[in-house]
C-alpha positions in Angstrom: -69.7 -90.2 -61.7 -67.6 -86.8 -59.9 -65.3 -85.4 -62.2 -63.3 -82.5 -61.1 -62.7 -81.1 -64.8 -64.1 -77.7 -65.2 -64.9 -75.3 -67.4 -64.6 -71.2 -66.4 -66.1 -68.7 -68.7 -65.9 -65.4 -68.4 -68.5 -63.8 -70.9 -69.5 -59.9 -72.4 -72.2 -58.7 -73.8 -72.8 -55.3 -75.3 -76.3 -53.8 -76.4 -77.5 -50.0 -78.1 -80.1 -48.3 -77.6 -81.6 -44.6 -78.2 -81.1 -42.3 -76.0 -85.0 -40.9 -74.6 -83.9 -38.7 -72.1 -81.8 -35.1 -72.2 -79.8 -34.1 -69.2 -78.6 -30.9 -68.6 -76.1 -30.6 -65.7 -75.8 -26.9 -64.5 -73.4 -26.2 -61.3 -73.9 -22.9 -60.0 -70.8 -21.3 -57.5 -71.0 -17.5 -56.0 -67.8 -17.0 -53.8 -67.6 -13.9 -51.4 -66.3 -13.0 -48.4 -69.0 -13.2 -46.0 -71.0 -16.8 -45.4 -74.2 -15.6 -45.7 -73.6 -13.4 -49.0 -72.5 -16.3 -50.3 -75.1 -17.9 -49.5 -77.5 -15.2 -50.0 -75.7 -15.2 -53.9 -76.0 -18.6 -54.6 -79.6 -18.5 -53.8 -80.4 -15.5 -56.0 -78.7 -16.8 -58.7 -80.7 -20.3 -58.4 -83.8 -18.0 -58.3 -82.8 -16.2 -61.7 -82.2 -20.0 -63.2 -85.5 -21.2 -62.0 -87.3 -18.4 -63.2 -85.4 -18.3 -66.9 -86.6 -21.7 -67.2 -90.4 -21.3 -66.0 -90.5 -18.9 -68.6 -88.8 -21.5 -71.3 -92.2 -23.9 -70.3 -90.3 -26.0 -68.3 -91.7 -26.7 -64.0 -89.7 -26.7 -61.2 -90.0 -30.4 -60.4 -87.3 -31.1 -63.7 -84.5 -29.6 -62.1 -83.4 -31.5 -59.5 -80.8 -31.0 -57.1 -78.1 -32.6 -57.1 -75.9 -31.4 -54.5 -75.4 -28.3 -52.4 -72.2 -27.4 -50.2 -70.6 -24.5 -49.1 -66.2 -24.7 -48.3 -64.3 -21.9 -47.0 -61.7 -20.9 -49.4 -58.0 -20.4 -48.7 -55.4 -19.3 -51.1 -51.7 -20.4 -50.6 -48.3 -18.3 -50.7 -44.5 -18.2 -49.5 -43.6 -15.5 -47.3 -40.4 -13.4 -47.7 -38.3 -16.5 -45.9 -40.0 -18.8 -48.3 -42.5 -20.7 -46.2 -45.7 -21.6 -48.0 -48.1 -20.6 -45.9 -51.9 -20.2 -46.9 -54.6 -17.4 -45.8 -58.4 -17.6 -45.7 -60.3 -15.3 -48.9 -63.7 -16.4 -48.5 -66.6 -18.8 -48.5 -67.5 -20.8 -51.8 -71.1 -21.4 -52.0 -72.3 -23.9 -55.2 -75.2 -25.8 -55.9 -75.6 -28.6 -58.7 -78.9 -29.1 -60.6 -79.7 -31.5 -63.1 -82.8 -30.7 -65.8 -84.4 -34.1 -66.7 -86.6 -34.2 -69.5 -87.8 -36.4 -72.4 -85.6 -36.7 -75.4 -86.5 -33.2 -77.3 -83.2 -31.3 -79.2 -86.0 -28.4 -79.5 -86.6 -28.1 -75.7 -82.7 -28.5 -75.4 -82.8 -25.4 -77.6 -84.8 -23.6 -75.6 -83.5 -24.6 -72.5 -80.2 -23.4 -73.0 -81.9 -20.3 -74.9 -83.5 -19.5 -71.6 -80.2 -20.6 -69.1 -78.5 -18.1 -71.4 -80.7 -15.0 -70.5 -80.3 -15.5 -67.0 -77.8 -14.2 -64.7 -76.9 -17.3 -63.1 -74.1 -18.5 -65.3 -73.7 -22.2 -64.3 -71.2 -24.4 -65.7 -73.1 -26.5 -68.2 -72.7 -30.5 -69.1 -75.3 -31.7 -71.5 -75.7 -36.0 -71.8 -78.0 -38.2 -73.3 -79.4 -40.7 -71.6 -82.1 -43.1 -70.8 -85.1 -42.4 -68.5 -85.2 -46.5 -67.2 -81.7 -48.5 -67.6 -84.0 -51.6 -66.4 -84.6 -53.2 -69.5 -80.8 -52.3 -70.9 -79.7 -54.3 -67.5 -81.8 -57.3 -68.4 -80.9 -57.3 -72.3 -77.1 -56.9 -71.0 -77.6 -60.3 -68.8 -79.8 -61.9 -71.3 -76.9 -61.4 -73.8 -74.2 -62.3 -72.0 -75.5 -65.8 -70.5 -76.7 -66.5 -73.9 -73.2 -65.8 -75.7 -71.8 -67.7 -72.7 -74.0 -70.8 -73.1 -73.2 -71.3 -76.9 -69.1 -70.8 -76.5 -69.3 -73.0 -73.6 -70.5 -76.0 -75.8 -68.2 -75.1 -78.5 -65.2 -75.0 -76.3 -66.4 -78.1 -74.2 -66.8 -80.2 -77.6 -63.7 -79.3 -79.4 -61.8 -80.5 -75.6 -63.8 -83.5 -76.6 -65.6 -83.2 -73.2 -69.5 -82.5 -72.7 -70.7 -79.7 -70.8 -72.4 -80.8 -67.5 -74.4 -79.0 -65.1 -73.9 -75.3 -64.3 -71.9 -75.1 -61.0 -71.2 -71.3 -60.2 -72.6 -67.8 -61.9 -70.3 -64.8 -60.6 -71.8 -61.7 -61.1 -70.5 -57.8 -59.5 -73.2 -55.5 -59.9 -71.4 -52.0 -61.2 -72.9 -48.8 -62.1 -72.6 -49.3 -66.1 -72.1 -46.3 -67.7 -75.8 -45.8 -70.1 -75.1 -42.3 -71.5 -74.4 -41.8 -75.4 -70.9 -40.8 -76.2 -71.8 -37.7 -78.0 -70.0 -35.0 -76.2 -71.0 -31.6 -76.9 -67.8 -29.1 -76.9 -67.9 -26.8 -74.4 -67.0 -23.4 -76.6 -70.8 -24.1 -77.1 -71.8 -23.1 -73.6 -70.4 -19.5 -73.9 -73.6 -18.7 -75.9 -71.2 -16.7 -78.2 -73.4 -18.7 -81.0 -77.0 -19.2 -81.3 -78.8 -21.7 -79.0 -80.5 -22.7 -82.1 -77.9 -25.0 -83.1 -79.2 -27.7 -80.6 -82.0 -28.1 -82.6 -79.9 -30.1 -85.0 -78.1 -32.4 -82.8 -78.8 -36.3 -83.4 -77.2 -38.1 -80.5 -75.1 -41.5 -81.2 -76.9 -44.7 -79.8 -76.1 -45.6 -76.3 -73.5 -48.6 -76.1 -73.7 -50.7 -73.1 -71.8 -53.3 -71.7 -71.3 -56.0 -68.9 -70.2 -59.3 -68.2 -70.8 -62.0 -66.3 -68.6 -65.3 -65.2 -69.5 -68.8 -65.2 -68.4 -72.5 -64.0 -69.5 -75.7 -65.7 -68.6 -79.2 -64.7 -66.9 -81.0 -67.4 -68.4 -85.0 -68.5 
């Protein structure tokens, strides 16, 4: 027998974990007048980074790139009848490195130790991550059509229906944020203090979430 009664479901799940992975986000900018001095800058100063950090113990291969652009730079004014008018001051040259490495607040120590000794003077993001959000992805699903399952039959039996056959599973696949939410100020990246005080940072658990929607036929 067809019924046309349904049942929709929309249904969350959230899941922790412990972060196993460090990232330090470092965006290096020189700005001159010239292209190639900028260009010339940037690259010295990505130099002086790499080398600060071979001698911290750490390879090349675990600073990745993440970007690399170079803008011309204009400044903007009014002129003595008061039209805003703008004039060109230069070529911005910056680069955007990530250092990936396993979950370690003593090599986070002496990473920034060795970032700090070096000329380069990126800006600095640190976040705590994991290395594979594949099995975070799955627990997330898992969860959630589990959860969904159980309320399903709970609100299907207190209708006084029963819950027939699964007819539709939506599912938008979104970048879910898997970084702890441990944010580290950045008055600590002036290095006016010792990079020692990494040492003793103890990241909060990761918190995950999704969702996921169902459609059940109603009996």
């Amino acid at each position: 027998m067809e019924t046309n009664r349904t049942l929709s479901l929309k249904s969350k799940a959230s899941v922790k974990t412990k972060p196993d992975t460090i990232e330090v986000h470092m965006t290096l900018s020189a700005k001159k007048t010239k292209y190639h001095e900028a260009m010339t800058t940037l690259d010295r100063y990505v130099r002086q980074l790499f080398d600060a950090l071979k001698q911290a113990d750490f390879d090349k291969k675990d600073c990745k790139t993440a970007s690399f652009d170079i803008d011309a730079v204009y400044e903007y004014y009014y002129d003595k009848n008061d039209n805003r008018k703008s004039r060109f001051t230069g070529y911005r040259a910056q680069q955007k490195l990530i250092l990936r490495f396993d979950m370690d607040t003593s090599r986070l120590s002496k990473a920034m130790t060795a970032v700090a000794r070096s000329e380069a003077d990126p800006q600095i993001s640190i976040r705590f991550t994991v290395k594979d959000p594949t099995d975070i992805n799955n627990r997330l699903l898992a969860e959630a059509t589990k959860n969904a399952f159980a309320r399903a039959e709970i609100l299907a039996g207190n209708a006084g229906a029963t819950l027939g056959k699964l007819l539709r599973i939506d599912y938008n696949w979104i970048d879910i944020n898997i970084t702890s939410s441990t944010n580290l100020d950045e008055s600590l990246y002036n290095f006016s203090c010792s990079c020692e005080i990494f040492e003793n940072i103890d990241p909060e658990d990761i918190t995950a979430e999704d969702s996921v929607f169902f459609i059940w036929e109603l009996l």
